[in-house]
N, C-alpha and C positions, 0 to 999 in steps of 0.2 A: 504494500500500500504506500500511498507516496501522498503527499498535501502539501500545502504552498498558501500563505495568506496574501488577499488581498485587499485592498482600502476601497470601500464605497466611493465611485465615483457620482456623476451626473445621473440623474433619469429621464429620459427624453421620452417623450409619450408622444405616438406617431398615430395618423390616419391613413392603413393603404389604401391605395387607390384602386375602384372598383374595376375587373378585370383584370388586373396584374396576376404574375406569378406570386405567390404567398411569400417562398423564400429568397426568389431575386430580389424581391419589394423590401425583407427583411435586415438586408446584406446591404441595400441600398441605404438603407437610413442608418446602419453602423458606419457605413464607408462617409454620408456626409457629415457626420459627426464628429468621425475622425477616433471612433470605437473599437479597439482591437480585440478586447473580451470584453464580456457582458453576460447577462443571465435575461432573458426573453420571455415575457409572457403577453399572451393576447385572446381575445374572445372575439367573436362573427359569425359570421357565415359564408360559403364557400359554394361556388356555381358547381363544381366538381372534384372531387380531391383523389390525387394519387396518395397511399398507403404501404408501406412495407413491414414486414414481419423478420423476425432476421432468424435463421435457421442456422440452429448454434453446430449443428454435425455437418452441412454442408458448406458452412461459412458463405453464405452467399443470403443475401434479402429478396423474399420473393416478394412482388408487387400485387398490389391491387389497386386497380381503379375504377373508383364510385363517381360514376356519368347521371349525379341526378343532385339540387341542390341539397346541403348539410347544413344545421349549426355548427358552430366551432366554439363548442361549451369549452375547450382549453386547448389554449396551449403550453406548453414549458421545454423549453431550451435554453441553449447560449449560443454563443458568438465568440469565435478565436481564428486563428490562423490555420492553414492547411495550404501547400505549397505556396507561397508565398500571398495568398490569395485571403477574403475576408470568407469565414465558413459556418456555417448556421447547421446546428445541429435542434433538431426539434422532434417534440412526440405530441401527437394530437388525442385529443376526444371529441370528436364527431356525434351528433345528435339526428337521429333520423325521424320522419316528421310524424312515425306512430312511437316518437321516443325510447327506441331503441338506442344505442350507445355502438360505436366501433371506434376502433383506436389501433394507434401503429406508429412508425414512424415517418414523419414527412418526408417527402419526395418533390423533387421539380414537378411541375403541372399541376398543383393545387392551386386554382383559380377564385378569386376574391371579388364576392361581393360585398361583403361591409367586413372592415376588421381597424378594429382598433388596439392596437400594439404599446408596450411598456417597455425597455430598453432601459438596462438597468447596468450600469459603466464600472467593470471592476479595474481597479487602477494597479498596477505591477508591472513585472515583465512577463510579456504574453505568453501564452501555450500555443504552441504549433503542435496542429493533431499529424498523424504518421503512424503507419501500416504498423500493425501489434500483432505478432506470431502465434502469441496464444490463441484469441479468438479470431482475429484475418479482420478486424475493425481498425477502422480509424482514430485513433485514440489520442489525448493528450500527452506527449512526451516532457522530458524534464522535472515529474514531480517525484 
């Protein structure tokens, strides 16, 4: 196990924009911020949402995509680095409109109709995620 503190930076509370990608939109408002890590939560609803499940014997995420609108009763991630780039790791809970519940990890193509986002600035020296042998995840290096 490995830990690393960090100091509370800013909280930036964002509106995406309806039709965006959920996690391009999310990357976008770290990057204008100038946010390297953070911790990310938000609530909406979503025209469509891609889903993954991650399948710990194959090392590989298999997808799902739900082609009909959702709630997005939650989200929670963060926000760090990954080849040199800004990287948004997230996991959703989706509300179905006879209130059923699915959930997973986000994926590019989660399409945004109303979402309002919290952006929450941890201040240190960043974590860059990178390939982890054990589970074949992406993972936070350095701590």
């Amino acid at each position: 196990m490995g830990a690393r503190t960090f100091a509370a930076g800013r909280r930036i509370v964002a509106r995406l924009d309806h039709g965006g990608d959920l996690l391009a939109q999310i990357a976008a408002v770290a990057d204008a911020h100038g946010v390297v890590m953070g911790e990310v939560r938000a609530v909406g609803a979503l025209k469509r949402a891609e889903l993954a499940f991650y399948d710990q014997t194959a090392k590989r995420y298999e997808p799902h995509a739900f082609e009909r609108p959702v709630e997005l009763l939650a989200l929670v991630g963060n926000v760090s680095r990954r080849d040199g780039e800004t990287a948004v790791h997230a996991h959703l809970v989706l509300g179905e409109a006879d209130g059923r519940c699915l959930g997973g990890h986000a994926l590019p193509g989660c399409v945004v109709f109303a979402c309002e986002l919290v952006l929450e600035e941890l201040v240190g020296e960043a974590l860059e995620r990178g390939h982890d042998e054990v589970t074949g995840l992406p993972l936070w290096g350095g701590l």
